[in-house]
Residue frames relative to the residue before (quaternion, step in Angstrom):
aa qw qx qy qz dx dy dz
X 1.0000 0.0000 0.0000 0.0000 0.00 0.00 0.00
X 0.2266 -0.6524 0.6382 0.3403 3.45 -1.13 0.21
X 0.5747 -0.5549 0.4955 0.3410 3.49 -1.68 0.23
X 0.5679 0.6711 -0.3885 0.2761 3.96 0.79 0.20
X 0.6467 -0.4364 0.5164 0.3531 3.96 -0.92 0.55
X 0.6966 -0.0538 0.2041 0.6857 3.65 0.48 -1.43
X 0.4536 -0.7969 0.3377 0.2126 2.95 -1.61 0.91
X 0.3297 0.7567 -0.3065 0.4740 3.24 1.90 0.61
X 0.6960 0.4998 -0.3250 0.4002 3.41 1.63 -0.07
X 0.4659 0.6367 -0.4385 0.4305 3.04 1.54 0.26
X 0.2722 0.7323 -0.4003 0.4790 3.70 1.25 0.32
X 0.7628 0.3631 -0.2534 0.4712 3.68 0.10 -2.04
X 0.5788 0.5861 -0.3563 0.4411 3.73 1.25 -1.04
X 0.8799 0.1627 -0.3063 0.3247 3.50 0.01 -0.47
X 0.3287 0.8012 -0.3670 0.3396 3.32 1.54 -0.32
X 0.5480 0.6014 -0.1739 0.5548 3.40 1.62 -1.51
X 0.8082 0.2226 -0.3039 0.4526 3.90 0.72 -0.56
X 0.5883 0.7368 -0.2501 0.2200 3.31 0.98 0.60
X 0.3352 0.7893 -0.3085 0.4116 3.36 2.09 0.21
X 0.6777 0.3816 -0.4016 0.4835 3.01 0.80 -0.07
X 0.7909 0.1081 -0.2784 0.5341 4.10 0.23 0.30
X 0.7740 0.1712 -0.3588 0.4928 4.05 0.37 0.56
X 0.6613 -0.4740 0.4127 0.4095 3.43 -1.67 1.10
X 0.6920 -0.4518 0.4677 0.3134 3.10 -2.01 0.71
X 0.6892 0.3768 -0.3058 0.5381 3.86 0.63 -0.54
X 0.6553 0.3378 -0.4993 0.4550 3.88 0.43 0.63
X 0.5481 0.5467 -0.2960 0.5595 3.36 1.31 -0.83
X 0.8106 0.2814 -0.2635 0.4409 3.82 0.21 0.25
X 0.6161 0.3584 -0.1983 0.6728 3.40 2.05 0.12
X 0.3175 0.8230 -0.4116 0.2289 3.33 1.88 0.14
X 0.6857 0.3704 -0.3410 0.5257 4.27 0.81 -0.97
X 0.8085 0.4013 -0.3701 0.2197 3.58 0.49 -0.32
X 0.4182 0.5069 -0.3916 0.6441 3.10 1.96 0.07
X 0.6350 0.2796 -0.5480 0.4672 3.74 -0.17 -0.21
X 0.6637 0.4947 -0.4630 0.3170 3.93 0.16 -0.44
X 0.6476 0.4134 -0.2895 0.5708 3.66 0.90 -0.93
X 0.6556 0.3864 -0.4973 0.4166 3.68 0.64 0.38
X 0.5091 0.5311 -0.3669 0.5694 3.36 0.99 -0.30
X 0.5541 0.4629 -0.4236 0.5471 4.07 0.58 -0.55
X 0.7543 0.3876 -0.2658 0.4583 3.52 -0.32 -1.67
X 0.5064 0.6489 -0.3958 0.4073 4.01 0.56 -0.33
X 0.7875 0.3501 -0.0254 0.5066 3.14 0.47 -1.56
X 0.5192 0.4902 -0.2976 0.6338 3.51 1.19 -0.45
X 0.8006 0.0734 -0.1997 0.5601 3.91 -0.23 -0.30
X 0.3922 0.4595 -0.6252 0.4941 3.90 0.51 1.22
X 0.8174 0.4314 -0.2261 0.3076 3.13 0.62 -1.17
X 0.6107 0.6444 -0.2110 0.4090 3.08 1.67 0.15
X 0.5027 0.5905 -0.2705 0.5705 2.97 2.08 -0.53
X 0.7094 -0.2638 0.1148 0.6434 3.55 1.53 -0.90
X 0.5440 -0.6454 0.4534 0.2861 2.37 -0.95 1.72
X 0.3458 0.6773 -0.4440 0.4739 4.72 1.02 -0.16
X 0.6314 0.5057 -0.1496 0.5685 3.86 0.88 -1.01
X 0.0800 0.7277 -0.6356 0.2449 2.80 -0.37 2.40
X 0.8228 0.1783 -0.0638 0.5358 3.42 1.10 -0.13
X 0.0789 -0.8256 0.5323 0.1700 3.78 -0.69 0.73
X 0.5702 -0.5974 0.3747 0.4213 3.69 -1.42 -0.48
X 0.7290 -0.4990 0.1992 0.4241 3.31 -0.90 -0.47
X 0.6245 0.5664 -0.2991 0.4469 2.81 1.56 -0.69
X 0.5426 0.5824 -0.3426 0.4990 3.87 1.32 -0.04
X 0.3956 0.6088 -0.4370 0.5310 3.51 1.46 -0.67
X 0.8058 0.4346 -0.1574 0.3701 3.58 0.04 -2.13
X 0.5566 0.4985 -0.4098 0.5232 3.67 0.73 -0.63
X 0.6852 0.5474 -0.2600 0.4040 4.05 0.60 -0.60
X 0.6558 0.5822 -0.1766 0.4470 2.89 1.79 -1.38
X 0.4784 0.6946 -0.2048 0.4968 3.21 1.63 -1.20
X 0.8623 0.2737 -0.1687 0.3912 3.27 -0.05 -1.64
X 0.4878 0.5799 -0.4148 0.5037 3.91 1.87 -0.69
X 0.7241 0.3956 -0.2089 0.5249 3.69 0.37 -0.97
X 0.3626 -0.7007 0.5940 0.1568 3.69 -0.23 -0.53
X 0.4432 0.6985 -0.4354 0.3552 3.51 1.70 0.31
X 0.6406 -0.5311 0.3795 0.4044 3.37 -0.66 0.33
X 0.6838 -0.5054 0.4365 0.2940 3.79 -1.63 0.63
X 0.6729 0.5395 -0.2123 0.4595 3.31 1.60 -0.80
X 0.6014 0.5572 -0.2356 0.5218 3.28 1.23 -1.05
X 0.6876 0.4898 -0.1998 0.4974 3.52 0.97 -1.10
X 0.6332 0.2206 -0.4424 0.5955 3.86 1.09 0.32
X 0.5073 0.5299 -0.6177 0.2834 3.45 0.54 -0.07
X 0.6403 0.5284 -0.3591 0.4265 3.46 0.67 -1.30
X 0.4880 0.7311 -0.3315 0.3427 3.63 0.69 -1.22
X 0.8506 -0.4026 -0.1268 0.3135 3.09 0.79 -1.26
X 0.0367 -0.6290 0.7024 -0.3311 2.40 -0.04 2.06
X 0.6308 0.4377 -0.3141 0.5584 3.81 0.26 -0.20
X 0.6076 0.4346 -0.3869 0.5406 4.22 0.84 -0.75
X 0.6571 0.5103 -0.2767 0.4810 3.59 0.98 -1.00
X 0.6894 0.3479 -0.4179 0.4787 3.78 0.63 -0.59
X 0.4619 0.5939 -0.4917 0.4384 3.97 0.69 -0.74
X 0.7358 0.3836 -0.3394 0.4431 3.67 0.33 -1.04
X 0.6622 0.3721 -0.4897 0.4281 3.91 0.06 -0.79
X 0.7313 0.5925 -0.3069 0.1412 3.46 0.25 -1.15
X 0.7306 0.5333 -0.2206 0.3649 2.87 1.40 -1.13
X 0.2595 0.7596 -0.5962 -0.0139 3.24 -1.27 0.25
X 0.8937 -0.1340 0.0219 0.4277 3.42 -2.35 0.12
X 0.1905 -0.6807 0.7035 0.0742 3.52 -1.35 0.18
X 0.7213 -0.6137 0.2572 0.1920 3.50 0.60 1.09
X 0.7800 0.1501 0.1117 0.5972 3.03 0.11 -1.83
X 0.4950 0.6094 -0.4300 0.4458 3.75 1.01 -0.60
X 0.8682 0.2407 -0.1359 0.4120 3.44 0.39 -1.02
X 0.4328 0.6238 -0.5394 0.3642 3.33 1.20 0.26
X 0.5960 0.5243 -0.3981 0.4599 3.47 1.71 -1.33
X 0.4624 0.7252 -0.4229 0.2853 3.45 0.64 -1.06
X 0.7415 0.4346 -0.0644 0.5070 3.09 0.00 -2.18
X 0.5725 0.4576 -0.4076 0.5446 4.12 0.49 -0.38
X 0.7852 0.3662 -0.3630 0.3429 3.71 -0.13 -1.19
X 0.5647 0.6305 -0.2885 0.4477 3.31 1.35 -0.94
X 0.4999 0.5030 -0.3525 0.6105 3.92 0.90 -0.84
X 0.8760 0.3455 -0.1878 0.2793 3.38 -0.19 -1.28
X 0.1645 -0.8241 0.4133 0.3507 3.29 2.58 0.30
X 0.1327 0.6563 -0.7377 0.0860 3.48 -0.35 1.45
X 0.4496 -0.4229 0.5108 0.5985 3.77 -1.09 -0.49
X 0.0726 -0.6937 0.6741 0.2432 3.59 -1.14 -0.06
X 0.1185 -0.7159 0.6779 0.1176 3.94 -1.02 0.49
X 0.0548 -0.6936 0.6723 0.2527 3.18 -1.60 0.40
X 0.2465 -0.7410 0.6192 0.0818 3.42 -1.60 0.64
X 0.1855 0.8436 -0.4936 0.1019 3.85 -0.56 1.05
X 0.4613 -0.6780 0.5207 0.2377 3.02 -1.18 0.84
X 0.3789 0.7847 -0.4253 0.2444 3.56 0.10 0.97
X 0.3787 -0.7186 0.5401 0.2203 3.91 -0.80 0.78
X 0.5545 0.5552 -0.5293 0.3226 3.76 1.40 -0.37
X 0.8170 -0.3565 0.3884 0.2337 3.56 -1.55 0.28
X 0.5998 -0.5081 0.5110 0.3476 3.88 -0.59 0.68
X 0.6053 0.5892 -0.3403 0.4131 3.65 0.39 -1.36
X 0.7974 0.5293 -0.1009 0.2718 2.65 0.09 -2.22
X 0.7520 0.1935 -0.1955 0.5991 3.98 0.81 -0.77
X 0.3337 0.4889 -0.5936 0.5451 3.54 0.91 1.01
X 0.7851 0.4573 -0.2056 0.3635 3.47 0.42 -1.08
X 0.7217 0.2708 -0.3446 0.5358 3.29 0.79 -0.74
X 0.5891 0.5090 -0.5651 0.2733 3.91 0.42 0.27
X 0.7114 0.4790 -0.3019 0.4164 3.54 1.42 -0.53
X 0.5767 0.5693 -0.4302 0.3978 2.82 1.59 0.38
X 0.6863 0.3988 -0.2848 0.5375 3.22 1.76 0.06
X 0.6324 -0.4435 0.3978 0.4951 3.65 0.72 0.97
X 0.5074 0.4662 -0.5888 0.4225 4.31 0.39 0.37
X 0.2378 0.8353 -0.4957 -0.0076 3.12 -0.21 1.14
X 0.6642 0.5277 -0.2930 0.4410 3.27 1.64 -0.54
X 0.2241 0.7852 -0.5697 0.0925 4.31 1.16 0.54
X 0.4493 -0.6523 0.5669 0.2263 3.84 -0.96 0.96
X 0.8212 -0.1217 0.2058 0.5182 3.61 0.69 -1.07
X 0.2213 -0.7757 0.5860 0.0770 3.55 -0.63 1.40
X 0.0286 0.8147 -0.5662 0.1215 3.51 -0.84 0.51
X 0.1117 -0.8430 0.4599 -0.2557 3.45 -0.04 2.15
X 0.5893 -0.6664 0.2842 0.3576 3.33 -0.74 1.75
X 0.6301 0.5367 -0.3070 0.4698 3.76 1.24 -1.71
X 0.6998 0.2387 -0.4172 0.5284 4.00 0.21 -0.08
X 0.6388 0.4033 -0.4613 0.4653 3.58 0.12 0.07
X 0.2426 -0.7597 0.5686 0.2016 3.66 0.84 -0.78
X 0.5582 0.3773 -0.3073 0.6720 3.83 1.61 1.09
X 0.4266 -0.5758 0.6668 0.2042 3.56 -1.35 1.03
X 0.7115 -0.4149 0.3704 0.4295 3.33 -1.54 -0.18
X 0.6919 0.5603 -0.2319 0.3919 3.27 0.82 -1.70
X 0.7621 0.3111 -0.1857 0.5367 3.96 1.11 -0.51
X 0.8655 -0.2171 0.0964 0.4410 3.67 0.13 1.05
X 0.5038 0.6531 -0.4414 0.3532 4.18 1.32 -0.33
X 0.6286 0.6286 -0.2220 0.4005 3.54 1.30 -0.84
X 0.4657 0.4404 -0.3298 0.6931 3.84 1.79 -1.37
X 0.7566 0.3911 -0.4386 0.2868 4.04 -0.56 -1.32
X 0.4981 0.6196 -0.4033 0.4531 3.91 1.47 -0.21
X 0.7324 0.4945 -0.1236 0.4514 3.61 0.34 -1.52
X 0.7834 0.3526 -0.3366 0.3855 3.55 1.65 -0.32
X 0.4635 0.4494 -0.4718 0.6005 3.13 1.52 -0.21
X 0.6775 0.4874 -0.4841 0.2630 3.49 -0.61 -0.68
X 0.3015 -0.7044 0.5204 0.3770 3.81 1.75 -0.62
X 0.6201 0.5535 -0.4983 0.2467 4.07 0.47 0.07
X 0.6128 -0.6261 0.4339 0.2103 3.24 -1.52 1.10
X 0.8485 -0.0271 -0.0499 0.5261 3.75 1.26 -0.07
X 0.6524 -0.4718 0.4154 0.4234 3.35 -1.12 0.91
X 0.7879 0.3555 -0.3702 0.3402 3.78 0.12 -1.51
X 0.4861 0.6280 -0.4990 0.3469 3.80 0.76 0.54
X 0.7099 0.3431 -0.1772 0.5890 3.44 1.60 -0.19
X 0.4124 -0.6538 0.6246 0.1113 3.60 -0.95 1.83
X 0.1584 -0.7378 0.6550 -0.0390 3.69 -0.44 1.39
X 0.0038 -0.7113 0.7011 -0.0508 3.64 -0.96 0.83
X 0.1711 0.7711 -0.5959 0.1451 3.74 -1.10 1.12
X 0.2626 -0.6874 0.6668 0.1178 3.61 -0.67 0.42
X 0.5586 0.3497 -0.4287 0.6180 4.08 0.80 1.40
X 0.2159 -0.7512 0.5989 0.1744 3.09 -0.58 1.25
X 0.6805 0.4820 -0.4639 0.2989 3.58 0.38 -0.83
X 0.6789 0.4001 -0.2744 0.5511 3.99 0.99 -0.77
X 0.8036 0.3977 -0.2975 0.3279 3.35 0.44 -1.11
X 0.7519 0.2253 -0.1338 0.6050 3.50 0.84 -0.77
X 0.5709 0.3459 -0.5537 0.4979 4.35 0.23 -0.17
X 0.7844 0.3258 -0.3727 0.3738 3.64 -0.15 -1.61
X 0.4154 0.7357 -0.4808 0.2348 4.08 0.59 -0.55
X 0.7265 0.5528 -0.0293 0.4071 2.53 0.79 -2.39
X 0.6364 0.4851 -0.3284 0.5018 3.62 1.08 -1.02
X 0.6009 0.6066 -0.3332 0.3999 3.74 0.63 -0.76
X 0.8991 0.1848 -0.1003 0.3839 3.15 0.87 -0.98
X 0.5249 0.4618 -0.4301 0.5712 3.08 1.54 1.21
X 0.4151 0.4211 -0.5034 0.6301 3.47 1.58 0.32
X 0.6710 0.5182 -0.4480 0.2837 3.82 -0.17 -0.50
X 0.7960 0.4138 -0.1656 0.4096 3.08 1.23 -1.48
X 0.3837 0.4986 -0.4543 0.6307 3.57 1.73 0.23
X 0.8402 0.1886 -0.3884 0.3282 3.71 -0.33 -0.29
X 0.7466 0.4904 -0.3493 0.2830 2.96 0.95 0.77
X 0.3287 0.6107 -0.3776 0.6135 2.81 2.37 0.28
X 0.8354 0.2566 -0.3233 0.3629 3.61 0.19 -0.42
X 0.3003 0.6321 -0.4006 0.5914 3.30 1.48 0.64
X 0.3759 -0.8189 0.4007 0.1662 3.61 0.52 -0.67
């Protein structure tokens, strides 16, 4: 978890470490330019193909670069600095890891699945930084280039080789992806499989 209301406030947080390498007027316009890079990102992914539902972080920064006129260099500095704050900030979710720590005992496979633009590295890192250490298979919207809610959830169920969603104990803390689009999966499964027969 992060410690924020919305996750868009981790923005005002790092903006604050950033006076030293962008002008006082980006540094005080610093979350809403990282947001409209993150817009213009996804907006000219989706233009390369129209398949391009999600990008990484470093596309964010290339946007950020070209929105700001700061140098390519400046723009990974920030880059990561922001991979670096994701990591202090985060931590345990309580009940998340009580399931966690159960499935493990009970030596299921556990996967994790996220909609997220940070780096591979990076949520490798911040799960061992939270005692997730035992994850069979990570699987992230920005390498798939699909959120959950648009197709990241089917590209699970096919690698994994399983014949239905309800073979797999989904835990999320988004109702609209985790629990509306869940639920839809697995009443689209079980319609195509009732009329199958």
């Amino acid at each position: 978890m992060r410690p924020f209301w919305e996750p868009n406030d981790m923005f005002i947080v790092l903006a604050n470490k950033l006076s030293d390498c962008l002008p006082d007027s980006y540094v005080q316009t610093f979350p809403q330019l990282r947001l409209e890079a993150d817009r213009l990102a996804r907006k000219h992914a989706k233009e390369r193909c129209s398949h391009n539902k999600d990008v990484t972080l470093s596309e964010i920064y290339d946007e950020f670069a070209a929105l700001t006129g700061v140098s390519s260099d400046t723009a990974q500095q920030i880059m990561k600095r922001e991979q670096k704050l994701e990591m202090d900030i985060s931590f345990q979710r309580d009940t998340g890891k009580q399931l966690y720590d159960l499935a493990v005992a009970m030596e299921k496979k556990v996967i994790c699945v996220t909609d997220m633009y940070l780096p591979r590295e990076t949520i490798q890192a911040m799960l061992q930084k939270n005692k997730y250490d035992s994850i069979f298979k990570i699987y992230i919207s920005s390498e798939y280039r699909t959120p959950k809610c648009d197709g990241l959830f089917k590209i699970v169920l096919r690698d994994l080789r399983l014949k239905s969603p309800s073979e797999i104990i989904h835990i999320g803390d988004n109702y609209y992806v985790d629990c509306v689009m869940w639920l839809s999966l697995l009443i689209s499964h079980a319609r195509k499989r009732y009329r199958q027969g």
